[in-house]
C-alpha positions as CSV (number, residue, x, y, z in Angstrom):
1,X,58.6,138.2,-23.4
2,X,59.7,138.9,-20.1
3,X,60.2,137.5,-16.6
4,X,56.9,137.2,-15.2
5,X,56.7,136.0,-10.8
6,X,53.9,134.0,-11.7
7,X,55.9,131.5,-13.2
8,X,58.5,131.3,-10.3
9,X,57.8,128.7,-7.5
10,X,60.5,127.5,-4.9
11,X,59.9,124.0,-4.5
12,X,62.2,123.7,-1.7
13,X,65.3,124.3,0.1
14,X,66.7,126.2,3.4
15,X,69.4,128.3,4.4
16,X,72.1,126.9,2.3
17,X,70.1,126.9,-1.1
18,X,67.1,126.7,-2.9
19,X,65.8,124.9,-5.6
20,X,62.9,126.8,-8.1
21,X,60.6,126.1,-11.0
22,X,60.4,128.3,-13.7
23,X,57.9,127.6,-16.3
24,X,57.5,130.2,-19.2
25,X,56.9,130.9,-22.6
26,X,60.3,132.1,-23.2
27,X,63.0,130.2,-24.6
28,X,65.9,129.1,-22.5
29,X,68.2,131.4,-24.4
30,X,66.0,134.3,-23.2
31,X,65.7,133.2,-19.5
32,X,69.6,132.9,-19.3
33,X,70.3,136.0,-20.3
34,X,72.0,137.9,-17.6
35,X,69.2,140.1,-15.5
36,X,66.4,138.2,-17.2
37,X,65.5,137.3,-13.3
38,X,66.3,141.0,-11.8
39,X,63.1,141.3,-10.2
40,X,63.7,137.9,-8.2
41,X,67.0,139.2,-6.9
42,X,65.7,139.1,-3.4
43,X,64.5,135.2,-3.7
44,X,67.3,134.0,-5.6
45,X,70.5,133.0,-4.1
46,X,73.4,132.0,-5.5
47,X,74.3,128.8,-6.2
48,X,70.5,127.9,-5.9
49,X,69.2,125.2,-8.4
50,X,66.1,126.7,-11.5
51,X,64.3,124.2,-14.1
52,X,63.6,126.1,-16.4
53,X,60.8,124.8,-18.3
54,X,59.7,126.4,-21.9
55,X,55.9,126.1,-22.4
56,X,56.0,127.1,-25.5
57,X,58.3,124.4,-27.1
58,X,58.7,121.9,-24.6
59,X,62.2,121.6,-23.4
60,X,63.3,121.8,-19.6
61,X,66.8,123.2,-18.7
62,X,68.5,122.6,-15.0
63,X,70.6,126.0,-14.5
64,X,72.3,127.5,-11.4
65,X,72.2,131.0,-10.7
66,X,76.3,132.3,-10.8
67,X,75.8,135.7,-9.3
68,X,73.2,138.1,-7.2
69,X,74.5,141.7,-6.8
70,X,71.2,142.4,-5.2
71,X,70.0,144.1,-8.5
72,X,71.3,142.0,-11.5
73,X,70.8,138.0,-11.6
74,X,72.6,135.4,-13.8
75,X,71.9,132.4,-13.8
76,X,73.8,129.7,-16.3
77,X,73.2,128.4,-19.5
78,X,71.3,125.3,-18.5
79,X,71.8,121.7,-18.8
80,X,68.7,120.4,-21.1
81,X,66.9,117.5,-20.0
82,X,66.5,115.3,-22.4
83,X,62.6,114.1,-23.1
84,X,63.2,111.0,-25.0
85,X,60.4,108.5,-24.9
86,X,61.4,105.2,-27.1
87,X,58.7,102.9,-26.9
């Protein structure tokens, strides 16, 4: 699939970063590719927080976005929350 506006919310944040939700069918591994986010290059700032949640699987990822040349995003491979339940 592709990226898709719908799915992006900022959830908070001001002049010195921002932190977004991402939820999407799309695996993490698709979202992370570099200029996967291209047509949120005017929201996204670098250095600004995404949880990336896959809809499709489950799984959540915490990335950072590593560069904005105004056109092309990329953002970092993610940190996967784990969603461990034991009892």
């Amino acid at each position: 699939m592709a990226y898709a506006a719908s799915g992006l919310t900022r959830v908070g944040g001001d002049s010195n970063g921002s932190l977004w939700m991402y939820r999407s069918a799309d695996a993490i591994a698709t979202v992370r590719a570099s200029g996967y986010f291209n047509n949120a290059a005017n929201m996204l700032g670098v250095r600004d927080l995404v949880i990336v949640q896959d809809t499709n699987v489950p799984t959540t990822s915490l990335c950072s976005v590593l560069s904005n040349t105004g056109s092309v995003v990329d953002i970092s491979d993610g940190t996967a929350v784990s969603e461990t339940d034991t009892d």
